[in-house]
Legacy VTK file of the C-alpha trace (Angstrom):
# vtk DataFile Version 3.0
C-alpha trace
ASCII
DATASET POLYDATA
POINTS 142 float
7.006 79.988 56.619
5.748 82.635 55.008
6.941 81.982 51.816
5.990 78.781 51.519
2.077 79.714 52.428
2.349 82.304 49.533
3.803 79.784 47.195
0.719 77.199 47.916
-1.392 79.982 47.722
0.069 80.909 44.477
0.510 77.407 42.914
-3.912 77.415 43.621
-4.157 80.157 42.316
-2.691 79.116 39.078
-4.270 76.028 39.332
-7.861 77.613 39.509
-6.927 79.355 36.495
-5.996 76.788 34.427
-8.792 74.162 35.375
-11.375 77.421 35.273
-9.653 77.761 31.555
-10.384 74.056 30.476
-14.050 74.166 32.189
-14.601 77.203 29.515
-13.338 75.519 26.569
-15.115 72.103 27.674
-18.191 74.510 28.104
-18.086 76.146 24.234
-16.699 72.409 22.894
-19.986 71.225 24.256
-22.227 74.141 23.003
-21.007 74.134 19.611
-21.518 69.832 19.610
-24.981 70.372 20.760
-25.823 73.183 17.972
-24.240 70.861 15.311
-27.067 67.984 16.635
-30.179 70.375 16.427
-29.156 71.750 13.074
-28.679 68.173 11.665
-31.848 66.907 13.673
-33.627 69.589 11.705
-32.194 69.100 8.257
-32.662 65.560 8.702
-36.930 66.345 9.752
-37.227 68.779 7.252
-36.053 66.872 4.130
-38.252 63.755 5.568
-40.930 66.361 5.248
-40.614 67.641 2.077
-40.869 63.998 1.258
-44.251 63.276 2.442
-44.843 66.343 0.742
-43.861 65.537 -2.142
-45.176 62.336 -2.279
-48.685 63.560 -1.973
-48.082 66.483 -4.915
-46.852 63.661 -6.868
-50.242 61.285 -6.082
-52.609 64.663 -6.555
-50.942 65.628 -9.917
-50.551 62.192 -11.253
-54.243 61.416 -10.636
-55.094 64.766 -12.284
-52.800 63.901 -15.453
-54.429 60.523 -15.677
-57.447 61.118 -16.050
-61.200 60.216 -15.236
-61.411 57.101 -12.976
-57.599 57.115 -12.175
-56.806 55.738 -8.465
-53.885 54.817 -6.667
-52.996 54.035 -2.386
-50.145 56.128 -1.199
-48.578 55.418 2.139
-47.327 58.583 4.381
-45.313 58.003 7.694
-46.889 57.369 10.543
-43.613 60.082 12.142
-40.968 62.575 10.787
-38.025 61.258 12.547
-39.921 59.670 15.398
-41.807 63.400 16.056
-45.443 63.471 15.193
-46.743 65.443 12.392
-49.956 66.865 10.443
-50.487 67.241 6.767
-53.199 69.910 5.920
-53.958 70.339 1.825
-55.288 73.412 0.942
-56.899 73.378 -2.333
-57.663 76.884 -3.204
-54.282 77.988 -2.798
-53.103 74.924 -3.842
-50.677 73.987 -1.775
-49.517 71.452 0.910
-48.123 71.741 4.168
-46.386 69.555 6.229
-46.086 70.854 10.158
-44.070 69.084 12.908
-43.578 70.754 16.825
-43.109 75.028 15.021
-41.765 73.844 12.061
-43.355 73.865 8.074
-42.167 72.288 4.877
-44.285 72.865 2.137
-44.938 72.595 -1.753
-47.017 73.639 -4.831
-49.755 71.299 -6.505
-50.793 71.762 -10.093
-54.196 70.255 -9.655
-57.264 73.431 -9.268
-59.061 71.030 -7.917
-58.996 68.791 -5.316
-60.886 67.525 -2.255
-61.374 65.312 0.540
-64.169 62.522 0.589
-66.351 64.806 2.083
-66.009 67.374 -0.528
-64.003 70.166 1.389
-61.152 71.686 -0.606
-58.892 72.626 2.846
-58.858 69.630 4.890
-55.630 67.559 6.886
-54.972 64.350 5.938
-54.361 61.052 7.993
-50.937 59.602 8.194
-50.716 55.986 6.825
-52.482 54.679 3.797
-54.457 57.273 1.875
-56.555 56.533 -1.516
-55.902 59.207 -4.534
-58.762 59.076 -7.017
-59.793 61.109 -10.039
-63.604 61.662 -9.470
-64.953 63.350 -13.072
-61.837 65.716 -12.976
-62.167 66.332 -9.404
-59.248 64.763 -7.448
-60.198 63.398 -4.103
-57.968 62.493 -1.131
-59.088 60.293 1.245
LINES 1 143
142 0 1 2 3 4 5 6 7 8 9 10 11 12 13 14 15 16 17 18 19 20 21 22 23 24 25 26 27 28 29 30 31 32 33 34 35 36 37 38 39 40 41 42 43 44 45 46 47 48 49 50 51 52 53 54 55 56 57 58 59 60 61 62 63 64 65 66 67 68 69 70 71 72 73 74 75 76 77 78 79 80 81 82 83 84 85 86 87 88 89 90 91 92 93 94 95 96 97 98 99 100 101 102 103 104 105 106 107 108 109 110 111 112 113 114 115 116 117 118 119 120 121 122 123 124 125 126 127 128 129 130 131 132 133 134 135 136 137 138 139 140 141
């Protein structure tokens, strides 16, 4: 009788092992899938972002290169990937900056100078439809 008991008790024992073993590989299986998402989540926001970047470098520098009186509507997502999002232009260091939840893609603009409607040279933009305009050599967002 004893035997037996200590063969059950054995056979559990091995069992708890072995199930305890899968549950850890399940565990790291899982951990590595979910590490794969985020980094693809990311890469997926951030080249969205250096689009609407880009876009807007393209708009500012094109309106610069054209000339006097140039003007032109962009359109900027309303989201990055369905996350919400603010684009700030700063004009003395000219750059741009997109910035989503801790995150920042940005890029360079060749135009000195550039402004909002209201005249500021560091100002966010609104998401949507945005007018470009060359204003006597000053390009203004807004």
């Amino acid at each position: 009788d004893f035997m037996k008991s200590y063969m059950k008790a054995q056979t559990g024992l091995e069992s708890l092992i072995i199930f305890s073993f899968i549950g850890i590989l399940l565990a790291f299986a899982f951990l590595n899938y979910a590490a794969q998402t985020s980094d693809t989540r990311f890469a997926s926001t951030f080249l969205e972002a250096r689009k609407v970047c880009y876009t807007l470098k393209n708009a500012i520098d094109g309106a610069n290169a054209n000339g006097f009186g140039f003007e032109q509507k962009i359109n900027l997502p309303t989201t990055l990937e369905t996350l919400d999002y603010e684009i700030r232009v700063d004009g003395e260091v000219k750059r741009i900056d997109v910035i989503w939840e801790d995150k920042l893609a940005s890029c360079s603009i060749g135009t000195k100078d550039v402004k909002n409607s209201t005249g500021y040279n560091s100002f966010s933009i609104s998401k949507g439809e945005n007018n470009i305009k060359n204003l006597q050599g000053v390009v203004v967002v807004g």
